[in-house]
C-alpha positions as CSV (number, residue, x, y, z in Angstrom):
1,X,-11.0,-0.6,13.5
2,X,-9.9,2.3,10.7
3,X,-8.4,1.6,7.4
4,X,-6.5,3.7,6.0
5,X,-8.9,3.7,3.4
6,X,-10.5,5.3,6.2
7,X,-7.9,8.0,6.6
8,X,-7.7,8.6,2.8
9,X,-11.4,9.6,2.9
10,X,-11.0,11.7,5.6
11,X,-7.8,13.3,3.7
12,X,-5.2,12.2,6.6
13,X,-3.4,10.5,3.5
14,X,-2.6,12.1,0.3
15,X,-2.2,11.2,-3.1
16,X,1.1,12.2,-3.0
17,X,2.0,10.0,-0.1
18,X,-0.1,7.2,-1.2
19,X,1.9,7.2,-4.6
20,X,5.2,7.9,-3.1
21,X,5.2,4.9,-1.3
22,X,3.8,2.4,-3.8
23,X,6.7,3.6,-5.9
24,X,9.0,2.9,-3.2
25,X,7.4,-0.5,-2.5
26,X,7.8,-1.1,-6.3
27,X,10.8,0.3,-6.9
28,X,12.3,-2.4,-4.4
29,X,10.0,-4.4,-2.1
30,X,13.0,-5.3,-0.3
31,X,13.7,-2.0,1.3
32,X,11.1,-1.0,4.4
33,X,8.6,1.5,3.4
34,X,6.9,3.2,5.7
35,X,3.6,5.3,5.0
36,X,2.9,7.7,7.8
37,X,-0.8,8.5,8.5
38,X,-1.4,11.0,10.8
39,X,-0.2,9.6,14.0
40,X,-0.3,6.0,12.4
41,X,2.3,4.4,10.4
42,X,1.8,1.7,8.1
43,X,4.6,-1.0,6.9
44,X,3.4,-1.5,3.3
45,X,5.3,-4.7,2.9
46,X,3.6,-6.2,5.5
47,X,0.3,-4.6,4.1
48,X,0.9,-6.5,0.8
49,X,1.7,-9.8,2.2
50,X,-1.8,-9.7,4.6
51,X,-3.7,-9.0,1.3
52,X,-3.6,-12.3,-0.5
53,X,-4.9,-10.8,-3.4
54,X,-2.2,-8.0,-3.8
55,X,0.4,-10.7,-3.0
56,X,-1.1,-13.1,-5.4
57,X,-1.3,-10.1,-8.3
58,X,2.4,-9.5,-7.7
59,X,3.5,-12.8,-8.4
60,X,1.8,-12.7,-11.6
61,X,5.3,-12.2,-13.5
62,X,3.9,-10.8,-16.6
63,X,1.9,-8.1,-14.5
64,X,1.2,-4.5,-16.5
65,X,2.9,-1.8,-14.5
66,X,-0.7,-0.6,-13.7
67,X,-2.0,-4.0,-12.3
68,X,1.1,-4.2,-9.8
69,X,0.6,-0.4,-9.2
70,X,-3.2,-1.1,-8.1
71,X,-2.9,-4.1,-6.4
72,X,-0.2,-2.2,-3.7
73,X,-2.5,0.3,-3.2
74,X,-5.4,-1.8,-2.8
75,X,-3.3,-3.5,-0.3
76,X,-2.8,-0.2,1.0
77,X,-5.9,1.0,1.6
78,X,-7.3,-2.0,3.0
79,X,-5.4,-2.4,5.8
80,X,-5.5,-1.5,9.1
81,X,-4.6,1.0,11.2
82,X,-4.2,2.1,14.8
């Protein structure tokens, strides 16, 4: 199964997109964001709450900008796609 890790490498997902919708995310988790890869879409919500990790690091209330930043789009890039 592909990442879209997998789809970043292979340049299916930009930078742009990829930061666009960790801003989103962050700007307000509760709102759906959607990140569309190619002919794949990815809830990023739901992305975050599969990784532990990223969930974990956003619970961390006194977070940096840049940890909460990174740990969305590890989040991101980890999960899969189809």
């Amino acid at each position: 199964m592909k990442t879209s890790g997998n789809l970043y490498r292979e340049g299916l997902l930009t930078d742009e997109a990829l930061d666009a919708a960790i801003s989103a995310y962050l700007a307000d988790p509760s709102k759906p964001v959607v990140l569309e890869i190619g002919k794949s879409r990815l809830d990023v919500a739901a992305a975050v709450l599969a990784h532990q990790w990223s969930a974990d690091e956003l619970a961390v209330e006194d977070a940096t900008p840049a940890r909460r930043r990174n740990s969305v789009k590890t989040a991101i890039l980890l999960a899969p796609v189809g």
